[in-house]
C-alpha positions in Angstrom: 19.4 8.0 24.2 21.6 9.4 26.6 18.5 11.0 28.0 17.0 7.5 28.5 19.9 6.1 30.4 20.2 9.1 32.6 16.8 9.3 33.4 16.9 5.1 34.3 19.7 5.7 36.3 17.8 8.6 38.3 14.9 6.3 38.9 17.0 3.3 39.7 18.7 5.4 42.5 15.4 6.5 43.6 14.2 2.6 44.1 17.3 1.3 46.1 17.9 4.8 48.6 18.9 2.9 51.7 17.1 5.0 54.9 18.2 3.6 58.9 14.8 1.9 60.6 15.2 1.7 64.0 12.7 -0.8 65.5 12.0 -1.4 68.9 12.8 -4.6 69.8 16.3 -3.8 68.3 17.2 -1.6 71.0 18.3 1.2 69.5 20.6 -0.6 66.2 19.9 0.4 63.4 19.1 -1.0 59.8 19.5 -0.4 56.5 16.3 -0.3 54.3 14.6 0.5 51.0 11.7 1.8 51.7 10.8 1.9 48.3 11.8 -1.6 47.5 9.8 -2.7 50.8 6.8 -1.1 49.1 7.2 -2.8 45.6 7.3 -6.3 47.2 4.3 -5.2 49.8 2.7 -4.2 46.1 3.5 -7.4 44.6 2.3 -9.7 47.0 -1.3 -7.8 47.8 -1.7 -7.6 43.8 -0.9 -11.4 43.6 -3.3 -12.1 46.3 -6.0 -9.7 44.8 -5.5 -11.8 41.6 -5.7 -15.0 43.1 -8.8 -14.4 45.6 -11.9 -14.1 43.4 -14.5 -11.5 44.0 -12.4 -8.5 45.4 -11.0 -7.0 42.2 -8.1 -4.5 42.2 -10.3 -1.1 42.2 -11.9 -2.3 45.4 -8.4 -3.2 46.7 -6.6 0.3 45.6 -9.8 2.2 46.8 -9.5 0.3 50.5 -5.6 1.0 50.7 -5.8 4.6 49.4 -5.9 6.0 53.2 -2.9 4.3 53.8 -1.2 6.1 51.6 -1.6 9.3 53.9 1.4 8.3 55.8 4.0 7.3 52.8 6.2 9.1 51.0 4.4 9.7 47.3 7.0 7.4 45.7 6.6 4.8 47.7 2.7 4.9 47.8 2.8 4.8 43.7 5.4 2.2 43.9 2.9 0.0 45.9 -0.3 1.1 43.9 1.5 0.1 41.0 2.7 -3.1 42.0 -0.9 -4.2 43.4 -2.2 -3.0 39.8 -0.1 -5.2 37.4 0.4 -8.2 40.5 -3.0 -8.7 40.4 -2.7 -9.7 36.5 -0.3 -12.3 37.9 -2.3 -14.0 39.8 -5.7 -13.8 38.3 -4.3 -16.6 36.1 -3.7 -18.8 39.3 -7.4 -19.3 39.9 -8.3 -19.2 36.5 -6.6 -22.5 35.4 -6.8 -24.6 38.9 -10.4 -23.6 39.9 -12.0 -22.2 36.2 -13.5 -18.9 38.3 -11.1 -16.1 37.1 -9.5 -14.0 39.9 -9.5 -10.8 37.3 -11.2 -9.9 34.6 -8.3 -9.4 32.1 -7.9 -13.6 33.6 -11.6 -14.4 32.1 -10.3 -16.0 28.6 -7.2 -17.2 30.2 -9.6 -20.4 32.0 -10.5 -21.3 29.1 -7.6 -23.4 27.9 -5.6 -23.2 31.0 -8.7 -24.9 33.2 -8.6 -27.7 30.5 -4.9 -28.0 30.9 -5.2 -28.2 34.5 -7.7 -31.2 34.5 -5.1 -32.9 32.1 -2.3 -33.0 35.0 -0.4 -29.7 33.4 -1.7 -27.3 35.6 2.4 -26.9 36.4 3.4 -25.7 32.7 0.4 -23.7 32.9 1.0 -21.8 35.3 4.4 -21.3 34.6 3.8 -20.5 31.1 1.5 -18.2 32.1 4.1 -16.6 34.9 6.9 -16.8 31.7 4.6 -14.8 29.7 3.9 -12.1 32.1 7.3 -11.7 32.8 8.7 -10.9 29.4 5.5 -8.6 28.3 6.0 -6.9 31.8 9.6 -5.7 31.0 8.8 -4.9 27.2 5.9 -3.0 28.3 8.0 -1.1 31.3 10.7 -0.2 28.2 7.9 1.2 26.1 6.9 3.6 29.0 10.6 4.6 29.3 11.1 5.5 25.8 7.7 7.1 25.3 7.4 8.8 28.2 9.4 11.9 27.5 8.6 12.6 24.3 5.3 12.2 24.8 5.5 14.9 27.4 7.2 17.4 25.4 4.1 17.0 23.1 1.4 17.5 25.8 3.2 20.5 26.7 2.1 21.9 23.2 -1.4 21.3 24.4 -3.6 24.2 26.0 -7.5 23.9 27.3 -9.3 23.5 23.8 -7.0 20.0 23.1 -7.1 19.0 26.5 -10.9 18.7 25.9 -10.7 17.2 22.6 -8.5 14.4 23.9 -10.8 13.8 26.7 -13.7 13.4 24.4 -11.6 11.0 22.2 -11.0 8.9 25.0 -14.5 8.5 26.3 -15.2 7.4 22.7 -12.4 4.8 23.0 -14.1 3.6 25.8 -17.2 3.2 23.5 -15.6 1.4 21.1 -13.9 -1.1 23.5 -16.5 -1.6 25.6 -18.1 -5.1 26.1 -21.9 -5.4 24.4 -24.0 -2.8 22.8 -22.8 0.6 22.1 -25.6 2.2 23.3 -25.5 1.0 26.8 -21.3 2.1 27.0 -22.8 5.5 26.0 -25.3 5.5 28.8 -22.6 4.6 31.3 -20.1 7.3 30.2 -23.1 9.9 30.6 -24.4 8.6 34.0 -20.8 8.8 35.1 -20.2 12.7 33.6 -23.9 13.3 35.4 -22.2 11.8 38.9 -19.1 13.7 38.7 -21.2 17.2 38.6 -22.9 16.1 41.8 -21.7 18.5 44.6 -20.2 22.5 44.3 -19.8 24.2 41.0 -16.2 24.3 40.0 -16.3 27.9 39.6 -18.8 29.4 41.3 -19.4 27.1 44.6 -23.1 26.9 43.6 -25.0 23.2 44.8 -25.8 21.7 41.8 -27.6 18.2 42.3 -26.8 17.7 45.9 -30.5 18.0 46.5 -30.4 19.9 49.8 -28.2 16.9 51.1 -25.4 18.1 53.4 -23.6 14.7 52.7 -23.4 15.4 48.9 -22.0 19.7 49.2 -18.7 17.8 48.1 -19.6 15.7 46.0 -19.6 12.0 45.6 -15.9 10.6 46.5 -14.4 8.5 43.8 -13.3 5.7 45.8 -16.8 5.1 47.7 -18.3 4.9 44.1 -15.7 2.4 43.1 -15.7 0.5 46.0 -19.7 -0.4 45.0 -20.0 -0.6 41.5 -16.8 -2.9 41.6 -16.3 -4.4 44.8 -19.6 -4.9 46.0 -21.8 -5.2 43.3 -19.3 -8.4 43.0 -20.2 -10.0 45.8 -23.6 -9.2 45.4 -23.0 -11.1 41.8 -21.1 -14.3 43.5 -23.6 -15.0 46.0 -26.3 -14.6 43.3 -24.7 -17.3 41.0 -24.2 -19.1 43.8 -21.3 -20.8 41.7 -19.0 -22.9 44.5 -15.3 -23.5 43.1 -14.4 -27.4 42.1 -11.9 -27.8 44.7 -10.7 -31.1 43.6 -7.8 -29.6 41.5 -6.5 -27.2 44.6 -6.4 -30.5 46.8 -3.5 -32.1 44.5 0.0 -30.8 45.0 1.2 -28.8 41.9 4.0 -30.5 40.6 6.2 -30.2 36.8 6.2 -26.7 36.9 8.5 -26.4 34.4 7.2 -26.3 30.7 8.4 -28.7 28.4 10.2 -27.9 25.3 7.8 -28.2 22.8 5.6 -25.8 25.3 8.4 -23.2 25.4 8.3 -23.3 21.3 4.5 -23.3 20.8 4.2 -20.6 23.0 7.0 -18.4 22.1 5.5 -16.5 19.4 1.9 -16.7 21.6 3.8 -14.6 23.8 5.5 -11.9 21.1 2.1 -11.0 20.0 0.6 -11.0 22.9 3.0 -8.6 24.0 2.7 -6.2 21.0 -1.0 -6.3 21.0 -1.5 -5.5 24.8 1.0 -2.9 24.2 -0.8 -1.0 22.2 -4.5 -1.2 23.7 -3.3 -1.0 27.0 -2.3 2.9 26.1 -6.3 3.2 25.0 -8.4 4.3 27.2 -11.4 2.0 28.3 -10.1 -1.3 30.0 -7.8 -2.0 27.7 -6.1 -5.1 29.3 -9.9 -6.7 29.2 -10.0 -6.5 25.9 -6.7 -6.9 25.5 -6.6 -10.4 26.8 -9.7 -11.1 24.6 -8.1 -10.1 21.3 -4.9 -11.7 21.6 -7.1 -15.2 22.2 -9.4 -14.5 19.5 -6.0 -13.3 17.2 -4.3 -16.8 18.4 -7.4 -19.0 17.1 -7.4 -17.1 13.6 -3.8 -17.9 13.0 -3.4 -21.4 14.3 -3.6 -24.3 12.1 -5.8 -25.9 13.8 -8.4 -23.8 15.7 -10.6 -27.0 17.2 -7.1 -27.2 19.7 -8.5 -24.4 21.4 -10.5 -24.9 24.6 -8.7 -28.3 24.8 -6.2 -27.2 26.3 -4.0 -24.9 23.9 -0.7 -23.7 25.8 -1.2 -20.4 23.2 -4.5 -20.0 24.8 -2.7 -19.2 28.0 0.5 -17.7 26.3 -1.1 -15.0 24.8 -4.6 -13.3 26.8 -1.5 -13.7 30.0 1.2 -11.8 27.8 -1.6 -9.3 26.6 -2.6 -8.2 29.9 0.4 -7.7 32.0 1.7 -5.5 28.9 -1.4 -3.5 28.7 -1.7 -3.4 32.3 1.6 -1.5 32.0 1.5 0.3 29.1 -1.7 2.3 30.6 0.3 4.2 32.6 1.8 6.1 29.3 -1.4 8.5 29.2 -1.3 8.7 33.3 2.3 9.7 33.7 2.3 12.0 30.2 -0.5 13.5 30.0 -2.4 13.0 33.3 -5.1 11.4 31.9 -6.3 7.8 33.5 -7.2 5.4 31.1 -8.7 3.5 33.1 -10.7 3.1 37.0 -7.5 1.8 38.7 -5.4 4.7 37.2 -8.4 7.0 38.1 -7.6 5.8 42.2 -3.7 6.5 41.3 -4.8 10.0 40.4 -6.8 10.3 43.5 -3.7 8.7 45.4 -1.4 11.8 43.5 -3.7 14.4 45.0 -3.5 13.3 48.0 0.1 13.8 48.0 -0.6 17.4 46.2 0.9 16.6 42.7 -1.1 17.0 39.8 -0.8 14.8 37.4 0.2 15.6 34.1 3.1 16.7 31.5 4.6 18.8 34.8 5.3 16.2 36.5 8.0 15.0 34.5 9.7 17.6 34.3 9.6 19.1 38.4 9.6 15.9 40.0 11.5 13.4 37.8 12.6 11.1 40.7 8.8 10.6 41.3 8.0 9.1 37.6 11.0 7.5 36.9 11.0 6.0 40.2 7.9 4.2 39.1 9.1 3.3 35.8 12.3 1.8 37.2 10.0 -0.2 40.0 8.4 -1.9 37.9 11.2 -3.9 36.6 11.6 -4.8 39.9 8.6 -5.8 40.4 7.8 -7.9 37.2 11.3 -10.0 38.9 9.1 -10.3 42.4 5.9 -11.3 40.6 8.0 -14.2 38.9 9.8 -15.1 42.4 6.4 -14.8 44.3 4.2 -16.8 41.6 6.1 -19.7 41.0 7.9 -21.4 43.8 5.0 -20.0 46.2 2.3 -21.1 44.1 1.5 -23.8 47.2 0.6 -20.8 49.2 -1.5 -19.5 46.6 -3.4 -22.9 46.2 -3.9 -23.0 49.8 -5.4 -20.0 50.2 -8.4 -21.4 47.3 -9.3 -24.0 49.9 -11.1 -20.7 52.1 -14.8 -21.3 52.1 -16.9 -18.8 50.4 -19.3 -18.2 53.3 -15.8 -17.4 55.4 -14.1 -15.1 52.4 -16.6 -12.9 51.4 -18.2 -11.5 54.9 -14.4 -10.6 55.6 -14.1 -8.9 51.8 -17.3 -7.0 53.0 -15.7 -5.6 56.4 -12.5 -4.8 55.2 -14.3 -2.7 52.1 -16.2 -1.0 54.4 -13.4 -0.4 56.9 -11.5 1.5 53.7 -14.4 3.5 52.8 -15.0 4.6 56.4 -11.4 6.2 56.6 -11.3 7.9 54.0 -13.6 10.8 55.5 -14.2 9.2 58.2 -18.0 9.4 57.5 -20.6 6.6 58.1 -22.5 7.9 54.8 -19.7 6.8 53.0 -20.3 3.2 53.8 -24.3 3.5 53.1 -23.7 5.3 49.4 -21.4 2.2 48.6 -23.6 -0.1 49.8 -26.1 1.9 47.8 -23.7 1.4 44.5 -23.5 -1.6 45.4 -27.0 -2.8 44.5 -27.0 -0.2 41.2 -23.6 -2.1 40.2 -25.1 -5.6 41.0 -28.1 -4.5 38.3 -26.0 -2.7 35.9 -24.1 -6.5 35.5 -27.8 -8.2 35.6 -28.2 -6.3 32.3 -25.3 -6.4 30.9 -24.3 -2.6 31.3 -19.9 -2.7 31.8 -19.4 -0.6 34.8 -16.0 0.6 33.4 -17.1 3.3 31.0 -19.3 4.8 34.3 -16.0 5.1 36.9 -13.9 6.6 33.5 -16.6 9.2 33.0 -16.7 10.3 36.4 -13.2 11.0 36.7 -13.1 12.8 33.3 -15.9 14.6 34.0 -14.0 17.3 36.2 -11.7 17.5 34.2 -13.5 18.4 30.8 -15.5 20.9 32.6 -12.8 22.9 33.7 -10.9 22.9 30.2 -14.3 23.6 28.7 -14.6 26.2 30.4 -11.3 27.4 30.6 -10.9 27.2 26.8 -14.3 29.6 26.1 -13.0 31.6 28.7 -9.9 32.7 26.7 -11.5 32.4 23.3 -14.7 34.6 24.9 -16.9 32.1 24.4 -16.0 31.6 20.7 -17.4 27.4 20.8 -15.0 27.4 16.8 -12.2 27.5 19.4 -12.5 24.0 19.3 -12.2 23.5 15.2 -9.6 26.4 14.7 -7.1 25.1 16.5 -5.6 22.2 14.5 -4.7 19.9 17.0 -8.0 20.1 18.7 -9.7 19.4 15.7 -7.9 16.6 14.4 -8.6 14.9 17.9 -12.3 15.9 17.6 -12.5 14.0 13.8 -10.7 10.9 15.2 -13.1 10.8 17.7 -16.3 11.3 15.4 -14.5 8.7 12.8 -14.5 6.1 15.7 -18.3 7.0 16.9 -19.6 6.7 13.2 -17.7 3.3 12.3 -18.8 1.9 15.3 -22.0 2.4 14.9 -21.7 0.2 11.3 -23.4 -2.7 11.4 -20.2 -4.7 10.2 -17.6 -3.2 12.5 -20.6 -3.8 15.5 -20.0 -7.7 14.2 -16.2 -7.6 13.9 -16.4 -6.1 17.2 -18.8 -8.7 19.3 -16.8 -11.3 18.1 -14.0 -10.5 19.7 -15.3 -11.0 23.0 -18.4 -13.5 21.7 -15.6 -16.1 20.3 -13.9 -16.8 23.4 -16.4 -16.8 25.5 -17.9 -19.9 23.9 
């Protein structure tokens, strides 16, 4: 415990070092500043406005500002990544209950109660339930990262090549089983996504593999450009498509009554406790697990109630819990990132990426030689949690106003602002056509129902379980029992064939479905 405090107090210190900024126009004076705390409320409002503006999407957002981070310290480039990761699950709600189009995915099940509320004249308690509820799962989810985080570090320092590898495969699976639709298609993705990442050089012996005599693919295909088009534009593509225009009636009104009555504050109380409990825990799975997190608590909430037929009439628990669920797995999926080094997730695959660049490799090391680095995270984000509530509520007029942008105007400058961020990363004009290119593969993976997710977490595995697959037959001399001998390995390797098996059961496929099926209707 003493440990814990210690370690809070580092990170704390880390967050509010005051540096002297001398700007021009100031004529030499100079000011105090917290660069760090400057980057956490930069973090915090981008995320919000991610949220809130549908059809950009947080991968595409990290991707664009990864080249930014070039010229910030690495604390302060986390802090922001971080911040524009778990803002944007504050305001996806915004547009979900004033305009019914969700701003983020984890927002999808969150319209569907808080829309109806909305057209009842309580789009105020709403939102601010919804704000309330992100809040309190935000700083339970920020303590569970504290009090995890070192011991699960001293455990993945136990770990060498053959369970490095086991876990990897364990949480491609995880991303089978959580994945949206049929298990088949969530297998295909993670395959196709393990196929991209050996596009390029061989990782031990430089050899092209798959580049297809193509100078532009020696290196391989960069992370970010892929993102960028299976997420960002494949989006677009998808909007336009629909051609779904947002009912701007409700973001004409002013929002007024944001606070929640008290019979709001009691219903959704213990909305928001399991919420909380149950993001917590998926959000640490890897596979979009504040998606389904949000879906589950709803579908949890409609089980319990007394009277289910509430729901999708404008049930404050409908927005109480998916809200509370996602913010805390949104958090919490930073455990396996920070411990382990493994990214749960796309966006924490760009927060690797965004690591590299700053030459730390992520993983059990890196709490232990840079502590100030990881605990200046952790303590950030309590930080940032008290922004998001600042930012969301009493600006909220802001937010609405910004709805009123036409389509025709928002997207165009979604598209050059992409393509501006995948232009400097290499500063290659390729870049911007093999996005474009995902684009269109992204766009027709959604037109038949394949969940791009799965594809982006493969590809960033991939590297990864090739070079402690190969590492681990290297020291066993290519002994392939390595992988069964060693206990730890193997226990992670019959978890993982466990999951595969009882997923492919008819009756867990239907327990499964519903989860997402139920709320959707």
């Amino acid at each position: 415990m003493f440990d814990l405090f210690h370690n809070l107090g580092l990170g704390f210190g880390v967050v509010f070092q005051i540096s002297w900024w001398s700007p021009w126009w100031l004529y030499g004076l100079s000011l105090p500043i917290s660069i760090n705390i400057l980057m956490c409320l930069i973090g915090a409002l981008v995320g919000t406005l991610v949220g809130v503006l549908p059809g950009i999407g947080t991968v595409a957002t990290v991707a664009m500002l990864l080249p930014i981070t070039f010229g910030l310290p690495p604390v302060g480039a986390l802090i922001m990544l971080a911040g524009i990761y778990y803002g944007a699950q504050y305001g996806g709600s915004t547009t979900s209950i004033l305009v019914n189009i969700p701003g983020e995915a984890t927002s999808v099940v969150t319209a569907i109660d808080g829309h109806q509320m909305a057209k009842q004249g309580r789009a105020g308690p709403a939102l601010a339930i919804a704000a309330i509820g992100s809040f309190f799962a935000g700083c339970v989810a920020t303590v569970l990262i504290a009090v995890l985080g070192a011991p699960l570090t001293k455990l993945a320092l136990a770990f060498g090549p053959a369970e490095y590898f086991s876990l990897m495969v364990l949480g491609l699976i995880f991303a089978v089983v959580l994945a949206k639709g049929s298990v088949l298609k969530a297998i295909a993705m993670i395959v196709f996504g393990l196929l991209l990442s050996m596009v390029g050089s061989d990782i031990e012996t430089g050899a092209s593999r798959m580049a297809f005599n193509i100078p532009e693919l020696a290196d391989g295909l960069g992370f970010a450009t892929v993102a960028m088009g299976v997420f960002g534009f494949a989006e677009i593509i998808r909007n336009l498509d629909a051609g779904a225009e947002m009912n701007r009636d409700l973001v004409q009104q002013k929002i007024t009554g944001l606070m929640p009555t008290r019979k709001d504050l009691i219903d959704s109380a213990p909305a928001i406790l399991r919420g909380t409990v149950l993001g917590s825990i998926l959000g640490i799975l890897p596979g979009g697990g504040a998606v389904i997190a949000s879906f589950a608590s709803y579908t949890l909430e409609k089980k319990i109630a007394k009277n289910p037929s509430r729901f999708g009439r404008g049930a404050i628990e409908g927005v109480a819990a998916p809200e509370s669920a996602n913010n805390a797995a949104a958090q919490t999926s930073f455990i396996p990132l920070l411990t382990l080094g493994i990214p749960p997730n796309a966006v924490m695959a760009l927060m690797v990426g965004a690591m590299t660049i700053h030459g730390i490799v992520p993983g059990p090391q890196v709490m232990q030689k840079q502590p100030e680095l990881v605990w200046g995270m952790i303590a950030s984000m309590w930080i940032g949690n008290l922004m998001l509530i600042i930012i969301n509520l009493p600006l909220v007029g802001i937010w609405v106003r910004l709805l009123r942008v036409p389509y025709r105007l928002m997207f165009p400058s979604i598209v050059i602002f992409c393509a501006i961020g995948i232009y400097s990363v290499n500063n290659a004009p390729v870049d911007v056509i093999l996005a474009g290119v995902f684009g269109l593969v992204g766009y027709w993976l959604i037109k038949h129902d394949f969940e791009p997710a799965p594809l982006l977490l493969g590809m960033v595995l991939g590297p990864l379980m090739e070079e402690n697959l190969r590492r681990a037959l290297l020291i066993s001399r290519g002994d392939w029992s390595v992988f069964l001998t060693r206990p730890l390995s193997a226990v992670l390797l019959a978890i993982a064939a466990f999951l595969l098996v009882l997923t492919v059961l008819p009756a867990l496929r239907a327990k499964r479905d519903e989860v997402f099926t139920e709320s959707e209707n």
